[in-house]
ROVEXRO-87410 format. One line per field, with one value per residue: residue number from 0; residue in three letters; chain; x, y, z of N, C-alpha, C, O in turn. Coordinates in nm, 2 decimals, always signed. Layout:
BEGIN
num = c(NUM_...);
residuo = c(ALA_...);
cadena = c(A_...);
n_x = c(X_...);
n_y = c(Y_...);
n_z = c(Z_...);
ca_x = c(X_...);
ca_y = c(Y_...);
ca_z = c(Z_...);
c_x = c(X_...);
c_y = c(Y_...);
c_z = c(Z_...);
o_x = c(X_...);
o_y = c(Y_...);
o_z = c(Z_...);
This chain:
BEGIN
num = c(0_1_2_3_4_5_6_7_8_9_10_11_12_13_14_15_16_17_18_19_20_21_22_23_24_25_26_27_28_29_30_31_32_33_34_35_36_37_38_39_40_41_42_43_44_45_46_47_48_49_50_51_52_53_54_55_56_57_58_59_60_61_62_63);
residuo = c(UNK_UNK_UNK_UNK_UNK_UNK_UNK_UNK_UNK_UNK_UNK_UNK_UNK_UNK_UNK_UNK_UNK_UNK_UNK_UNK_UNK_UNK_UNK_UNK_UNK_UNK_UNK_UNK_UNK_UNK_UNK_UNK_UNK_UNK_UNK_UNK_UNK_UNK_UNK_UNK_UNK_UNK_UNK_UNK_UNK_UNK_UNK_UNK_UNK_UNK_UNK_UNK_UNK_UNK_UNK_UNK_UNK_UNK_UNK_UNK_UNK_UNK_UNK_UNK);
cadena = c(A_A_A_A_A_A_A_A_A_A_A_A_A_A_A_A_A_A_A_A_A_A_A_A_A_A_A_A_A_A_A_A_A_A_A_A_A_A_A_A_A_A_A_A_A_A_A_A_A_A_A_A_A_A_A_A_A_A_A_A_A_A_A_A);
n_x = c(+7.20_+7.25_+7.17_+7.28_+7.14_+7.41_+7.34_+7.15_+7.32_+7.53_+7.36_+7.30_+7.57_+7.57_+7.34_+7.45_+7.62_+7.51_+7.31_+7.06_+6.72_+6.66_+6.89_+7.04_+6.88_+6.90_+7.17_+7.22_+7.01_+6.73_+6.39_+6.29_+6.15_+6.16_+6.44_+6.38_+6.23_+6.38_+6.56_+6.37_+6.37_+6.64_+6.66_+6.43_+6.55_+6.78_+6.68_+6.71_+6.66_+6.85_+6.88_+6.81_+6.50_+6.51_+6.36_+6.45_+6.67_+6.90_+7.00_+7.28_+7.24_+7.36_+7.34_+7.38);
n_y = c(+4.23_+4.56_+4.76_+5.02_+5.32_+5.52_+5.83_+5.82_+5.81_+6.05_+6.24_+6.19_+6.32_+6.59_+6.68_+6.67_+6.85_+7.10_+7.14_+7.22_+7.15_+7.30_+7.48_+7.26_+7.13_+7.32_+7.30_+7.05_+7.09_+7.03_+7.00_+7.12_+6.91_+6.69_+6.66_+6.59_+6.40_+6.22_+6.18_+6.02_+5.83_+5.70_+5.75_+5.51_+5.26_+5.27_+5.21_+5.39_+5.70_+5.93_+6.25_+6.50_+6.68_+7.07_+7.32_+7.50_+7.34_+7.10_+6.81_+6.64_+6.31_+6.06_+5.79_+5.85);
n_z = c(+8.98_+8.93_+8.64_+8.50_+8.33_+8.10_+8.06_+8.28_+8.48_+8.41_+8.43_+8.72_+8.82_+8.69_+8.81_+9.14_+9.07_+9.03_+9.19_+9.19_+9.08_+8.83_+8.71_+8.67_+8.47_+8.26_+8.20_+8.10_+7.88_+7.87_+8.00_+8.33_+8.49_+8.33_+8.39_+8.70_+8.67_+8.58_+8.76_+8.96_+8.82_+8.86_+9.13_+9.20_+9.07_+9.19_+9.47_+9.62_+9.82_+9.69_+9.72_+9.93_+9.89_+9.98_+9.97_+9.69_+9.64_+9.62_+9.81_+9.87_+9.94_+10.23_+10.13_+9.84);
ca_x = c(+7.29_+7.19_+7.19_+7.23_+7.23_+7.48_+7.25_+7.07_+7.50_+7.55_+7.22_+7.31_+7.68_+7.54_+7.30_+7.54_+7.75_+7.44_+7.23_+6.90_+6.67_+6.64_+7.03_+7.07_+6.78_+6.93_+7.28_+7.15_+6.95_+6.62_+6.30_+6.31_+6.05_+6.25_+6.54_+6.29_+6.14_+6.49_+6.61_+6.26_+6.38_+6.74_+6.65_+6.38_+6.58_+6.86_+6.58_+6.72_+6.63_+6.96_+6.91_+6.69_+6.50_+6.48_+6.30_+6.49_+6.81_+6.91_+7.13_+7.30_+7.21_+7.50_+7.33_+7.36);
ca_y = c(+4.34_+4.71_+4.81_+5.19_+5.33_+5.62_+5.91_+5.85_+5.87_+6.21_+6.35_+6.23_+6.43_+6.71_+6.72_+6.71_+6.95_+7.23_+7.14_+7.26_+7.12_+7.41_+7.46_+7.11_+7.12_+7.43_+7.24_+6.96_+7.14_+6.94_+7.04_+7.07_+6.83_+6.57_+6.62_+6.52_+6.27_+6.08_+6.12_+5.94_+5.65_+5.66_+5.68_+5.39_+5.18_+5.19_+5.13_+5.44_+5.81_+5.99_+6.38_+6.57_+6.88_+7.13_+7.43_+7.48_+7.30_+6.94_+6.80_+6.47_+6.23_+5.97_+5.69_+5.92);
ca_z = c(+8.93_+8.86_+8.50_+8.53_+8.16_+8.13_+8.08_+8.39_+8.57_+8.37_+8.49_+8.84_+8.79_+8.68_+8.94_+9.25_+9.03_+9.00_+9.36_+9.14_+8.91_+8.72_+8.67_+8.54_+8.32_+8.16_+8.16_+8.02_+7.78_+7.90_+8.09_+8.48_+8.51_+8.25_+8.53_+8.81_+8.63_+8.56_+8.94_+9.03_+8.77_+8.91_+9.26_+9.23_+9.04_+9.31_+9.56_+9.75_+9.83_+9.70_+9.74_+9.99_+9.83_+10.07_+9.85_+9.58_+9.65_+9.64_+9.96_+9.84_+10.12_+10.20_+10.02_+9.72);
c_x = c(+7.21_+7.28_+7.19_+7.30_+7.32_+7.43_+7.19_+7.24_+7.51_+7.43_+7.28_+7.45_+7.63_+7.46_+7.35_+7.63_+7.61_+7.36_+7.10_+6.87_+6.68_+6.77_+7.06_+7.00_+6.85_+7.10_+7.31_+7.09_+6.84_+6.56_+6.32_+6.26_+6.12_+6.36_+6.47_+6.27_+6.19_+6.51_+6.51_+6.37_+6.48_+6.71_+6.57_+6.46_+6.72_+6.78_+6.66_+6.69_+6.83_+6.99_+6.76_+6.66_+6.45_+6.51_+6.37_+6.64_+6.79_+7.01_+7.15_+7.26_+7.32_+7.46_+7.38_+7.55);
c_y = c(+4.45_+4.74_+4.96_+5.23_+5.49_+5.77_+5.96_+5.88_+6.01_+6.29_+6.37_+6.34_+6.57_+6.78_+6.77_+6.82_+7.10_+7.27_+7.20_+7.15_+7.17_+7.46_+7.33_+7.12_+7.22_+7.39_+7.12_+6.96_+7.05_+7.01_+7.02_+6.96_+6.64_+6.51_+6.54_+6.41_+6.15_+6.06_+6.09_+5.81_+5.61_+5.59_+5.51_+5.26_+5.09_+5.15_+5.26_+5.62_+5.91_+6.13_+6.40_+6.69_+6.93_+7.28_+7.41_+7.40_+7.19_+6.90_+6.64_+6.43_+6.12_+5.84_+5.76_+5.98);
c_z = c(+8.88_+8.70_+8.47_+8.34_+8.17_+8.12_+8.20_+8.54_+8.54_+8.41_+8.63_+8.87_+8.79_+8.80_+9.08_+9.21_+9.06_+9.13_+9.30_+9.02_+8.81_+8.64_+8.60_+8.46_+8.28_+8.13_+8.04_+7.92_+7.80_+7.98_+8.24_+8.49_+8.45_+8.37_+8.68_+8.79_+8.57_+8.68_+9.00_+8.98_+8.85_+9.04_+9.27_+9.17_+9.10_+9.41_+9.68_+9.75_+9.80_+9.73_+9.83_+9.92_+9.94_+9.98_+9.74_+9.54_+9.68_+9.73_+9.89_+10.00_+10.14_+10.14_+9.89_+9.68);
o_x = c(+7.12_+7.40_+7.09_+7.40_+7.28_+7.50_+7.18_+7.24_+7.50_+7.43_+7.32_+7.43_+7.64_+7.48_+7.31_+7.70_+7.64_+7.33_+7.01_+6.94_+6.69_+6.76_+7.11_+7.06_+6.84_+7.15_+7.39_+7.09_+6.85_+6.62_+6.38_+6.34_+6.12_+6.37_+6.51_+6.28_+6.13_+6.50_+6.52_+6.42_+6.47_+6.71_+6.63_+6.43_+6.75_+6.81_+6.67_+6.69_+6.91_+7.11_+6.66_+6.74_+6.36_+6.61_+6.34_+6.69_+6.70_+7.12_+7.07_+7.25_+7.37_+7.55_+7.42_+7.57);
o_y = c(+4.44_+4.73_+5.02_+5.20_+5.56_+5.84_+6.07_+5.94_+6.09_+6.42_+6.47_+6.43_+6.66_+6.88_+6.88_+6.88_+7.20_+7.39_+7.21_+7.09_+7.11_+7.48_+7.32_+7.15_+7.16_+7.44_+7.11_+6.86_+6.97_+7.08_+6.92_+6.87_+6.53_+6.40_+6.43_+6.33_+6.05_+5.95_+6.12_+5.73_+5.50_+5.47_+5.41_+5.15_+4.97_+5.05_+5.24_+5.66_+5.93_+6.16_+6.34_+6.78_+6.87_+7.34_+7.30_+7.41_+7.15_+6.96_+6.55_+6.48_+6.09_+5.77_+5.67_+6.05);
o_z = c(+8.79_+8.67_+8.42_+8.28_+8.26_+8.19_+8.24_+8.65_+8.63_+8.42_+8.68_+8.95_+8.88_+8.86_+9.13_+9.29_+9.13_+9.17_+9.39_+8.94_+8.70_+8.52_+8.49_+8.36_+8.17_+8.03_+7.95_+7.84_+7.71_+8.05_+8.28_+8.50_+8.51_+8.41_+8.74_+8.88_+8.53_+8.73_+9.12_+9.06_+8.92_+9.07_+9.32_+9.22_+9.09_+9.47_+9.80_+9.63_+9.89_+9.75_+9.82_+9.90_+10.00_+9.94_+9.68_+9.44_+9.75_+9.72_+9.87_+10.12_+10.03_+10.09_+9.82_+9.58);
């Protein structure tokens, strides 16, 4: 069973809501890099690739 803590769900929300890093991190009031460097933990911790970045925009992917 996945233990997803709620933090790392409201990041991914915001994310699909904003399609940038840089817009969430400024949503969120946190560093881009912070945002990056939670949707690593997320993704690895479901074991799946959930957004494509393509430049500056995030494409959910259908695992995601």
């Amino acid at each position: 069973m996945i233990n997803l803590n709620y933090e790392l769900l409201k990041l991914f929300q915001v994310v699909v809501t904003e399609a940038t890093i840089k817009e969430s991190a400024k949503k969120l009031g946190v560093t881009p890099s912070a945002v990056s460097q939670s949707l690593k933990k997320l993704e690895d911790e479901l074991g799946t690739q959930l957004f494509l970045r393509e430049h500056k925009k995030l494409i959910l992917t259908s695992q995601g």
